[in-house]
C-alpha positions in Angstrom: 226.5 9.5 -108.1 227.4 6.2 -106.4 226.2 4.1 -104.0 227.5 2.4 -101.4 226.1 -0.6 -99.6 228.0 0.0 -95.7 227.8 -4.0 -95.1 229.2 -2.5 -91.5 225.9 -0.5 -90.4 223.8 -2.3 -92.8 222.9 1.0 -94.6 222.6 2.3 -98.2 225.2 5.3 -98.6 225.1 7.8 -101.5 226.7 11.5 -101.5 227.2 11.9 -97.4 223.8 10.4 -96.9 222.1 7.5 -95.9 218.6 5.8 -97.3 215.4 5.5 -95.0 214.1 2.5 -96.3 210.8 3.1 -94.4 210.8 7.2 -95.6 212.3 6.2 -98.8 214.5 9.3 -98.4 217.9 10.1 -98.4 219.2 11.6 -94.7 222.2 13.3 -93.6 222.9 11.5 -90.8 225.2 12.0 -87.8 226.6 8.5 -87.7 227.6 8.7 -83.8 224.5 10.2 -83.1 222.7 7.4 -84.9 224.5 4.6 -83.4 226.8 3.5 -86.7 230.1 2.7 -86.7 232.4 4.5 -88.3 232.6 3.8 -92.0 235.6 1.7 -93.4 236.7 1.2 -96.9 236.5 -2.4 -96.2 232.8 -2.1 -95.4 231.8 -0.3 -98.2 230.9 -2.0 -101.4 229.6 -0.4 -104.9 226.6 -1.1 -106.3 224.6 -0.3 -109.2 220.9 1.2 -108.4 219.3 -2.3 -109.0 221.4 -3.7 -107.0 221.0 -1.9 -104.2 217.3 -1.7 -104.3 217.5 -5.6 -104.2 219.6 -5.2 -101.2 217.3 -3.0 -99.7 214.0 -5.3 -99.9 216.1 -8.6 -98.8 217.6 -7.0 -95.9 215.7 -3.7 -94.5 212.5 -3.4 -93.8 211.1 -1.2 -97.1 208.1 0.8 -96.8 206.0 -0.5 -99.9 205.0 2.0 -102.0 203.9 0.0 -105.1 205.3 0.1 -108.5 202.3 0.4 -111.2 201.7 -1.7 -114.4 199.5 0.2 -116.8 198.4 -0.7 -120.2 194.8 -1.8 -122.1 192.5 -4.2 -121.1 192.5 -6.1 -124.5 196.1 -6.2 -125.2 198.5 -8.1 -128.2 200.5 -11.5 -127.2 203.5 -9.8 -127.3 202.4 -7.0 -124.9 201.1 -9.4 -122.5 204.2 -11.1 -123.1 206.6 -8.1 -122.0 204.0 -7.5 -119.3 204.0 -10.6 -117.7 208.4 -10.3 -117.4 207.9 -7.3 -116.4 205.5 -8.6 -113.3 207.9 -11.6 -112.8 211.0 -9.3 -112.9 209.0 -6.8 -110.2 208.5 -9.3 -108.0 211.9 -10.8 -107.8 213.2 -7.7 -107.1 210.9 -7.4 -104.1 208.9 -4.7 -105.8 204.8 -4.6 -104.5 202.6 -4.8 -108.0 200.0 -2.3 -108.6 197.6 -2.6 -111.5 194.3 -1.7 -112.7 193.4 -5.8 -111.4 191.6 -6.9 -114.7 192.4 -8.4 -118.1 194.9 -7.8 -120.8 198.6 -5.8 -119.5 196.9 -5.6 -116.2 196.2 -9.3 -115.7 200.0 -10.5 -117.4 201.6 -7.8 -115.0 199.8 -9.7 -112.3 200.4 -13.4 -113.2 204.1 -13.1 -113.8 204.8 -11.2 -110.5 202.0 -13.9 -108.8 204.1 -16.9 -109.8 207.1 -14.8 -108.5 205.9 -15.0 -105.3 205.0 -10.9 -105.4 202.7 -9.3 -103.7 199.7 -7.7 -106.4 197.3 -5.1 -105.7 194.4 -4.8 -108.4 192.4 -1.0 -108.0 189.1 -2.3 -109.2 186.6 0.2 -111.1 183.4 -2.0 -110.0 181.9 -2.7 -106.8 182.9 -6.0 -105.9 186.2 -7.6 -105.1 185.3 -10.6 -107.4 185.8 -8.9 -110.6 189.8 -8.9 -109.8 191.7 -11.2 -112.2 192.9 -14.1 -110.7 196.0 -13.7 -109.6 195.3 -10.2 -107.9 197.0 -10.5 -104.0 194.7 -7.6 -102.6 191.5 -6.8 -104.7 189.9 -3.0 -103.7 187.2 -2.3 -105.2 186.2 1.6 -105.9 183.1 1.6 -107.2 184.4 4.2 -109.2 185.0 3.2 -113.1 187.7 4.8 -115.0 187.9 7.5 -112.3 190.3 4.9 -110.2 192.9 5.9 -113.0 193.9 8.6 -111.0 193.9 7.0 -108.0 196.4 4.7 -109.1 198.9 7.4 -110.7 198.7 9.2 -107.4 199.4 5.8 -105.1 202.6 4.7 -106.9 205.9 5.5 -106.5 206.4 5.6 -110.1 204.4 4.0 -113.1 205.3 1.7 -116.4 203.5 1.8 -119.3 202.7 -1.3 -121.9 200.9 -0.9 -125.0 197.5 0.5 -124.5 195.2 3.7 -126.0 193.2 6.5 -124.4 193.2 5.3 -120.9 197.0 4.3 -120.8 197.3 8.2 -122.1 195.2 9.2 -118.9 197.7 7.3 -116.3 200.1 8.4 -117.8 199.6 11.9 -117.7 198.0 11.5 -114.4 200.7 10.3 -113.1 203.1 13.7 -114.9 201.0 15.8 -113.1 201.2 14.0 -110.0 205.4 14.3 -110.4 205.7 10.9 -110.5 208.2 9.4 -112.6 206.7 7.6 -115.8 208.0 4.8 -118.1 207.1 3.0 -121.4 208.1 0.2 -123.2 207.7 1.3 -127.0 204.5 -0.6 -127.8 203.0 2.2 -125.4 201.6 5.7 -126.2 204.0 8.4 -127.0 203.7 11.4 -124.4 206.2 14.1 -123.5 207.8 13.9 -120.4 207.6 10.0 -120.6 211.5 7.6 -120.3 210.7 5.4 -123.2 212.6 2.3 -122.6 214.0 -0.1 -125.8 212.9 -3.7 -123.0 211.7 -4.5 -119.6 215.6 -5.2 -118.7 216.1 -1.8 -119.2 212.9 -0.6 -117.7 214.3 -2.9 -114.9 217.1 -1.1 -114.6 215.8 2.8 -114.8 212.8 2.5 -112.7 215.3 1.7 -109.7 216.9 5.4 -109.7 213.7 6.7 -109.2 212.2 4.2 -106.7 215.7 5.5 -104.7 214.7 9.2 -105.2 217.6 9.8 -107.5 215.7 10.8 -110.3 215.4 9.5 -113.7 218.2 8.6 -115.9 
């Protein structure tokens, strides 16, 4: 299935339809109706999924569902390692960060999409907004401990897995049930249903299909 970028309407094409950045849904759209011009071969250029949801967050205004991070709270170098790319790669994308806002993946997710200018939300399970690591944008606190798990499965557009045990298991199939798309880089829990991805290039390059609505490949 291609995409299109119509440089002539400034819309994303794909199959007869154009993308609601602000619905992120695909529409069939009457283009006279709508106001477009009529398409033109010269106008359209081919891009990959990646590319276009770069395109979208530089030049529509995108409705910003986050993307979530989720992973142990005591975590290896190298899984804070992948994590923190994987925050920096988010953010330069345009991606919002969501995490679980304290240490380990949750805090490297945060840092690398911090220093990339991203914007990080942290779902707190204590009470105060304090508690956030340091490089959480917007700190909410819940007041609600490991229950918030579910909260953040059910608030992302899709979720990413690195390393972690029985809590990383609990997003993750959270967010299954919720029929949101899930990822994992291999140091994370095996579970059915899950795209496990060899790197956080490819992860990179997945999770925008599915951010588009065009499922997981």
């Amino acid at each position: 299935m291609q995409l299109h970028i119509d440089t002539g309407n400034s819309v994303l094409r794909c199959a007869g339809k154009v993308f609601d950045p602000w619905a992120l849904c695909w529409e069939a759209r009457d283009d006279e109706v709508a106001g477009l011009v009529a398409i033109s071969e010269v106008n359209l250029q081919a891009v990959t999924p990646q590319e276009a949801v770069r395109w979208l967050f530089q030049n529509q205004k995108v409705r910003q569902v986050p993307v979530a991070v989720i992973g142990a709270k005591i975590a290896s170098d190298a899984e804070c390692a992948d994590a923190e790319a994987l925050g920096k790669g988010l953010a330069e994308i345009g991606y919002t960060l969501l995490t679980g806002g304290r240490t380990g993946v949750m805090e490297a997710a945060s840092r690398g999409a911090h220093e990339a200018g991203g914007m990080v939300l942290g779902l707190l399970p204590g009470d105060e907004f304090d508690t956030a690591n340091p490089y959480v944008t917007i700190p909410l606190a819940t007041g609600i401990g490991p229950t918030r798990n579910s909260i953040i499965a059910r608030s992302a557009r899709l979720l990413i897995a690195v390393g972690g045990g029985y809590g990383t298991i609990t997003e993750m199939a959270y967010g299954l049930h919720y029929d949101r798309p899930v990822f994992a880089l291999p140091s994370a829990p095996v579970v059915p249903g899950v795209v496990r991805c060899e790197d956080v290039d490819t992860v990179l390059s997945k999770i925008a299909s599915a951010f588009l609505g065009l499922g997981v490949n």
